[in-house]
C-alpha positions in Angstrom: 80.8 157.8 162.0 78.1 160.5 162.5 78.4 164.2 161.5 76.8 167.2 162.3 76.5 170.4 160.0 75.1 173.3 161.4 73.5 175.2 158.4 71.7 174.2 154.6 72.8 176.5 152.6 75.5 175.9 149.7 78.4 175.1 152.2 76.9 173.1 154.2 75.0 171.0 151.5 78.2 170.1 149.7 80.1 169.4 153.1 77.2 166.8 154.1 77.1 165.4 150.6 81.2 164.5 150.8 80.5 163.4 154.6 77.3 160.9 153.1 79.7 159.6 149.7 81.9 158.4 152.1 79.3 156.0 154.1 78.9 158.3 156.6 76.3 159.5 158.9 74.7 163.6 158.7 72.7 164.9 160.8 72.3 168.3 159.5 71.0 171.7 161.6 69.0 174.6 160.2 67.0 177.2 161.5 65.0 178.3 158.8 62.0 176.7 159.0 61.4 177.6 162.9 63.5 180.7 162.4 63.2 182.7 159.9 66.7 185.0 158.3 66.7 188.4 157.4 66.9 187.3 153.4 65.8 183.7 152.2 62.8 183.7 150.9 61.6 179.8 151.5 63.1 177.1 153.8 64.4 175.2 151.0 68.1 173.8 151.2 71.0 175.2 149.1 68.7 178.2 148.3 70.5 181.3 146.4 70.1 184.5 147.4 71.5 186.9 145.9 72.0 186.2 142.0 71.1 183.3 140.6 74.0 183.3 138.5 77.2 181.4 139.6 79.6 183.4 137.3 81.6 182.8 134.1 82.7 179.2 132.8 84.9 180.3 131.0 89.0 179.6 130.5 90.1 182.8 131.0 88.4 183.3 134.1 89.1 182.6 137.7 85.7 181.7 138.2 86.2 178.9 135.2 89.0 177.9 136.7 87.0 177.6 140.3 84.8 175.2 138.8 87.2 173.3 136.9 88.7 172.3 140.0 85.7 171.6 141.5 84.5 169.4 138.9 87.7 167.3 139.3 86.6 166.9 142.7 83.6 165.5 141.9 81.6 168.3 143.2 77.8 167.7 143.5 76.2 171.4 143.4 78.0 172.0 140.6 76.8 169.2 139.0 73.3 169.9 140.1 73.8 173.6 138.7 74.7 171.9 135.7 71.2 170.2 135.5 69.1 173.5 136.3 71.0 176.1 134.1 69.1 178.5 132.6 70.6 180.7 129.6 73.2 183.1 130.9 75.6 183.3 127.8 79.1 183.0 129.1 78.1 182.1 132.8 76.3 179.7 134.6 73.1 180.3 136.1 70.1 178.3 137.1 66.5 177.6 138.5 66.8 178.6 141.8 63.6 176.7 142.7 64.6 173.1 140.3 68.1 173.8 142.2 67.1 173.7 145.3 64.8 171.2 145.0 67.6 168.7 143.3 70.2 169.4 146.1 67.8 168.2 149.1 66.4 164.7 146.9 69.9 163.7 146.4 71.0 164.8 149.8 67.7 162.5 150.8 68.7 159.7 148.4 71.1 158.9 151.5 69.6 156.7 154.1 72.5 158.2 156.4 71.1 162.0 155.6 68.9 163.5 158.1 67.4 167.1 158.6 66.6 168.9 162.1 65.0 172.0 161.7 66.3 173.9 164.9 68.1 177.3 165.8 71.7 176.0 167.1 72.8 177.7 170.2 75.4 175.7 171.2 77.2 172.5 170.4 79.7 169.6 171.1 83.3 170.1 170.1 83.6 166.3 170.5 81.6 166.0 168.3 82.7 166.3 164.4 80.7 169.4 163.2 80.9 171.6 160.3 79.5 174.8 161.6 78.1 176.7 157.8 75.6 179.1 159.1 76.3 181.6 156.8 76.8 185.4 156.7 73.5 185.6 158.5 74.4 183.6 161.3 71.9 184.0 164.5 73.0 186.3 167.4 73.1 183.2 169.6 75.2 181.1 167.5 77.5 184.0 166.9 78.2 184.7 170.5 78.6 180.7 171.6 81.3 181.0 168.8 82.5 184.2 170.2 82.9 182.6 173.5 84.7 179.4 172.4 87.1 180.6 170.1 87.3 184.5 171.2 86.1 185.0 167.7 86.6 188.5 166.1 83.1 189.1 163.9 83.5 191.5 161.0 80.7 193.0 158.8 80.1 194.4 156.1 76.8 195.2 153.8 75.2 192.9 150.9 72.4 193.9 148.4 70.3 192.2 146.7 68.5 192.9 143.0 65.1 192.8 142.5 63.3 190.8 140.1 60.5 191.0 138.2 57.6 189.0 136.2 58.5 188.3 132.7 55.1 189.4 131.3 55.3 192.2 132.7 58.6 193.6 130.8 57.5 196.0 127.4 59.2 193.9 124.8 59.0 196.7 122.4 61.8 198.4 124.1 63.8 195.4 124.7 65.9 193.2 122.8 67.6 189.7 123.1 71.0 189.6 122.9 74.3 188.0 125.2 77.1 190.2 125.3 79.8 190.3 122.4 77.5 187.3 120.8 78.3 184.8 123.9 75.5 182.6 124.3 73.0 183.9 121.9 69.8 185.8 123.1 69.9 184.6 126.4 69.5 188.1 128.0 66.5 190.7 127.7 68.6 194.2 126.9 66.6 197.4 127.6 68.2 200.1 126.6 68.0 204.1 127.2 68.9 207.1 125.0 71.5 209.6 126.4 68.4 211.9 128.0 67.0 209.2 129.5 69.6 207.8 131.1 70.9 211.1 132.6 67.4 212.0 133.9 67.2 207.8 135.2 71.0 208.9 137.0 69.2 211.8 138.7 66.3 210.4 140.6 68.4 207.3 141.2 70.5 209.7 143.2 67.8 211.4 144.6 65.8 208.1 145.9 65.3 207.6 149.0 66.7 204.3 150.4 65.9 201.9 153.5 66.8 203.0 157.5 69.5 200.0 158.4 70.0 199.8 161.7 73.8 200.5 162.5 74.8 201.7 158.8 77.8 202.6 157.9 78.8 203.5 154.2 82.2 202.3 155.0 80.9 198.6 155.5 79.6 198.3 152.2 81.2 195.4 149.7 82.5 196.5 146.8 81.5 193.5 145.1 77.7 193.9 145.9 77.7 197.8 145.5 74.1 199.1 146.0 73.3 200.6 142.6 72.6 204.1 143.7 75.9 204.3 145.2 77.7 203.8 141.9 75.6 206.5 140.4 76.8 208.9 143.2 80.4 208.2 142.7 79.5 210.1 139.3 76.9 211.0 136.1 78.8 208.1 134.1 79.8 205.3 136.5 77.2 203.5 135.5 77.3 203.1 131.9 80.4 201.6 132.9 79.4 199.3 135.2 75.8 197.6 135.5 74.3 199.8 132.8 77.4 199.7 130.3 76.4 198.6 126.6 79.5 197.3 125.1 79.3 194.6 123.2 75.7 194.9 122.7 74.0 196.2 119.3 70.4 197.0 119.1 68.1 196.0 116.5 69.2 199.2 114.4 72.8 197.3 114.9 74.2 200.6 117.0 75.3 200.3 120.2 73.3 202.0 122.9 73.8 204.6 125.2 73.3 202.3 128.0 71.7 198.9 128.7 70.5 196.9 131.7 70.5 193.5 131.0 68.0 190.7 132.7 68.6 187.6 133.0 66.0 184.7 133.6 65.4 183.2 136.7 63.9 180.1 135.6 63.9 178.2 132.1 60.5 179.5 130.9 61.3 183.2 131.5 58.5 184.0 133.6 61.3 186.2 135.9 63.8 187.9 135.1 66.7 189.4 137.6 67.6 192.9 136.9 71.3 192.6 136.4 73.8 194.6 138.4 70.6 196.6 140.4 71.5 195.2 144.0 69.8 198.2 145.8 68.5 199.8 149.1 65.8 201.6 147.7 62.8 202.1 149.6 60.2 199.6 147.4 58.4 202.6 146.4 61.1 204.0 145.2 62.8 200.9 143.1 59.3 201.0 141.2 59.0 204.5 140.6 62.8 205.1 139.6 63.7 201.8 137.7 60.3 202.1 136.1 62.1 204.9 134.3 63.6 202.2 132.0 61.3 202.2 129.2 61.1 198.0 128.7 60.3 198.3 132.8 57.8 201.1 132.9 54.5 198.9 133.6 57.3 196.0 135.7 55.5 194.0 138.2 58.1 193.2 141.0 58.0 189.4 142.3 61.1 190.3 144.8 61.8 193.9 145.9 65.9 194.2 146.5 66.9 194.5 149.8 70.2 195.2 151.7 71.3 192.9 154.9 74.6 192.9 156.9 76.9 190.2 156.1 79.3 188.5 159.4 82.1 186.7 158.7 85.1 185.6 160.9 88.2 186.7 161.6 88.9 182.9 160.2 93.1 183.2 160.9 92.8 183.4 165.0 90.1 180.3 164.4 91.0 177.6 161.5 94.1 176.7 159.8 94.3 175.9 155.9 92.0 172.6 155.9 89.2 174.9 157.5 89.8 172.9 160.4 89.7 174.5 164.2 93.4 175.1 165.4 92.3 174.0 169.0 92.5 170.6 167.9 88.7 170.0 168.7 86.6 168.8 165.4 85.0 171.5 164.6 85.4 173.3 161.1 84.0 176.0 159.0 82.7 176.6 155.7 81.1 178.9 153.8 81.0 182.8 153.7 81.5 182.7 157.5 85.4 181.9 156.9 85.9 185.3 154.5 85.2 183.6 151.3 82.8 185.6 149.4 80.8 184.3 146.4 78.7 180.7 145.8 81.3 178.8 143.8 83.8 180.1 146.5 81.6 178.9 149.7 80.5 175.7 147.8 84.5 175.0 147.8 84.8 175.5 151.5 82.3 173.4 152.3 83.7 170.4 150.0 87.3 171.3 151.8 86.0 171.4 155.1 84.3 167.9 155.0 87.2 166.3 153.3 89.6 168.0 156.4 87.2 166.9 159.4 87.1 163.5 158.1 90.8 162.8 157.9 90.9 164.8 161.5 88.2 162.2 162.7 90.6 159.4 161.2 93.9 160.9 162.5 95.3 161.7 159.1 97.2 165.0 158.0 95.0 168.1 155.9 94.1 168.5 152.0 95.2 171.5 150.7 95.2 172.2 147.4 98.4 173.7 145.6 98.7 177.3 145.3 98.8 177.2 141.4 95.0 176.5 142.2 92.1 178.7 143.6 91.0 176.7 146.0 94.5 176.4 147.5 94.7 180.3 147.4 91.4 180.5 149.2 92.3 177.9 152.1 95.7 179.6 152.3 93.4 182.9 152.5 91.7 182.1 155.6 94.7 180.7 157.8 96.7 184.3 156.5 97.4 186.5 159.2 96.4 190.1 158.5 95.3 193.5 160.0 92.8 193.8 157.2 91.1 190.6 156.6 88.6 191.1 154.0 86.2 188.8 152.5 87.8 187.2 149.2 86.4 186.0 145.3 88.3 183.8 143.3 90.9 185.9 141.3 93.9 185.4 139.3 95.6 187.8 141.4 95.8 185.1 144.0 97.6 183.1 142.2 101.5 182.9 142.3 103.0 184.8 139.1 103.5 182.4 135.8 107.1 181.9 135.2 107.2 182.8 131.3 103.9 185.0 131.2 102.3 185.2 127.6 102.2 188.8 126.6 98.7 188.8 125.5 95.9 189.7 128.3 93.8 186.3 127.2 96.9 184.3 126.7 98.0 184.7 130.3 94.8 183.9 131.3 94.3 180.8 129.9 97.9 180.4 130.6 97.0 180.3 134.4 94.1 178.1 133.8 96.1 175.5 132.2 98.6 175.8 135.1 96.1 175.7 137.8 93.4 172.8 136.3 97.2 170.3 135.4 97.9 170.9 139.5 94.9 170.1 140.6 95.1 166.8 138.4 98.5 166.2 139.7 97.5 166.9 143.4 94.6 164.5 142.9 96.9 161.8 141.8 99.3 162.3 144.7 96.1 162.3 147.4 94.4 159.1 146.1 97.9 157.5 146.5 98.1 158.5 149.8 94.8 157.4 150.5 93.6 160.3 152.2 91.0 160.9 148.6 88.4 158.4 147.7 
């Protein structure tokens, strides 16, 4: 059997990769390379963003969880993540080039795989098709969607942090160091006194930021908060969010007044990714004010932050909990398009969505995860009625309360981790003897 996916970013990659493991056909769609987005910077497949970093591992996280889950279902970005890491401490982040790159030779490797480098307008419901176009999803393809499904479109705003070249950082004013000792000194810490973090907060909200067409300060995601818009919620909310130094100790072993951390962008540290600093700043103005950070006075930018609106779906009027089309056609969804927000999280769609589309094709029933999991939460997310669909991130709120809760913040935690990684086992178990998971 033949399937289309409309899009080569990380949803779509994983979707064709489950479609390909199962001996079938892809023909995948994507318009960068004859269209160019508002964002990506190349035309390679699977490319990040945003961050490079694809959050925490660990157990008492619902991102560690995420991954856990996705691990036991034999998930193939994660496992090419795995391969292109760079140091993050406690999180997992990689190459974004060596990523890329790794994602489209194994999707390649397939003699069923092919590419078609085309702006989709339109398309076959007959046809099985996973339509992961993204947050950025072309005007024309939004309004063929619109039309077939009387789709409701709901935006908000993203940022993204600059980078900059790693020779270009003063090292005398930095320091290596992961927070609370996690992961050694895989982060360059440049830290600032009290007076020069005050006058950093004042020019920072002073700057003068990009003309968006159609901005509204009420769109903006909480999640990807512009960093001048934290420091105008007050003269402190920063050194307790992107700038905040806990768990760091200088070289005098205090701890600073404030710290942005970088992280690398590739194994040799020739970039680094200014941690936290998603911005609108004018490009002027993001050299002039975070130049105010002593290690980043003489920084030589490689990528300029930028700020791009974001569509997603009103996915309950469109799928149900497989990510499947409730019109019956086979069509389904994946990616930040349905109202999941966050890599891992759109890199679980896609895997979902595939694994749905091909039991529709075959005229079997849906895989849904149990709700003790994150991915169940999320595909229970998107098929939730509500008057205020927002976009979601995996989160232990999700999950359904633990019936004797350990006291103990971290206990609880890893409570829910244990409960959530034993159902997924257990779900597996029951799919493979149904014979709807190979």
């Amino acid at each position: 059997m033949r399937f289309h996916v409309v899009g080569g970013g990380l949803a779509g990659c994983e979707a064709a990769y489950r479609f390909l493991r199962s001996g079938h056909e892809v023909v995948m769609h994507e318009m960068r390379g004859v269209k160019a987005s508002p964002c990506h910077s190349t035309d390679g497949l699977a490319e990040l963003v945003c961050s490079n970093s694809l959050k925490s591992e660990a157990e008492d996280t619902a991102s560690g969880l995420l991954k856990a889950e996705l691990r036991a279902l034999d998930c193939m970005l994660l496992d090419v993540a795995d391969k292109s890491r760079v140091p993050a401490g406690g999180a997992l982040a990689v190459d974004r080039e060596a990523f890329s790159a790794e994602v489209e030779r194994r999707l390649f490797a397939f003699d069923g795989f092919s590419l078609v480098r085309e702006e989709v307008t339109s398309f076959d419901d007959m046809q099985p098709v996973v339509i992961a176009s993204g947050p950025l999803t072309s005007d024309a393809l939004a309004n063929e969607l619109a039309r077939k499904y009387g789709a409701k479109y709901i935006g908000f705003y993203d940022a993204v942090a600059p980078i900059v070249d790693g020779d270009s950082i003063d090292l005398a004013h930095a320091f290596g160091a992961s927070r609370y000792g996690r992961g050694g000194d895989d982060y360059l810490n440049c830290p600032l006194t009290r007076d020069e973090y005050y006058a950093f907060w004042r020019e920072l909200c002073a700057a003068k930021t990009a003309t968006l067409h159609d901005f509204d300060k009420g769109g903006l995601f909480e999640a990807c908060m512009p960093v001048e818009e934290i420091a105008r919620r007050g003269a402190d909310t920063l050194r307790f969010g992107p700038l905040k130094a806990a768990g760091l100790k200088g070289e005098d072993g205090k701890t600073p007044f404030a710290v942005l951390q970088l992280r690398k962008e590739n194994v040799e540290g020739s970039a680094y990714n200014l941690v936290g600093f998603q911005t609108n700043l004018t490009f002027g103005e993001q050299k002039r004010v975070f130049g105010m950070i002593p290690a980043l006075a003489h920084a030589e930018f490689l990528r300029y932050g930028v700020m791009h609106r974001n569509t997603y779906l009103y996915a309950p009027a469109v799928m149900d909990s497989g990510f499947v089309a409730k019109d019956g056609s086979l069509v389904a969804f994946a990616g930040q398009m349905t109202g999941v927000e966050g890599y891992v999280e759109s890199i679980a769609s896609g895997l979902m969505a595939a694994e749905n589309l091909r039991l529709a094709a075959e005229g079997k029933g849906r895989l849904i995860a149990p709700p003790e999991t994150v991915i169940g939460q999320l595909q229970r997310h998107v098929a939730r009625e509500s008057a205020d669909y927002q976009p979601m991130n995996a989160n232990f709120g999700l999950l359904p309360p633990l019936g004797d809760a350990p006291r103990d913040k971290k206990q609880r935690k890893l409570a829910f981790f244990e409960r959530g990684a034993d159902a997924m086992r257990r779900f597996l178990d029951g799919a493979r003897k149904e014979e709807i998971w190979n």
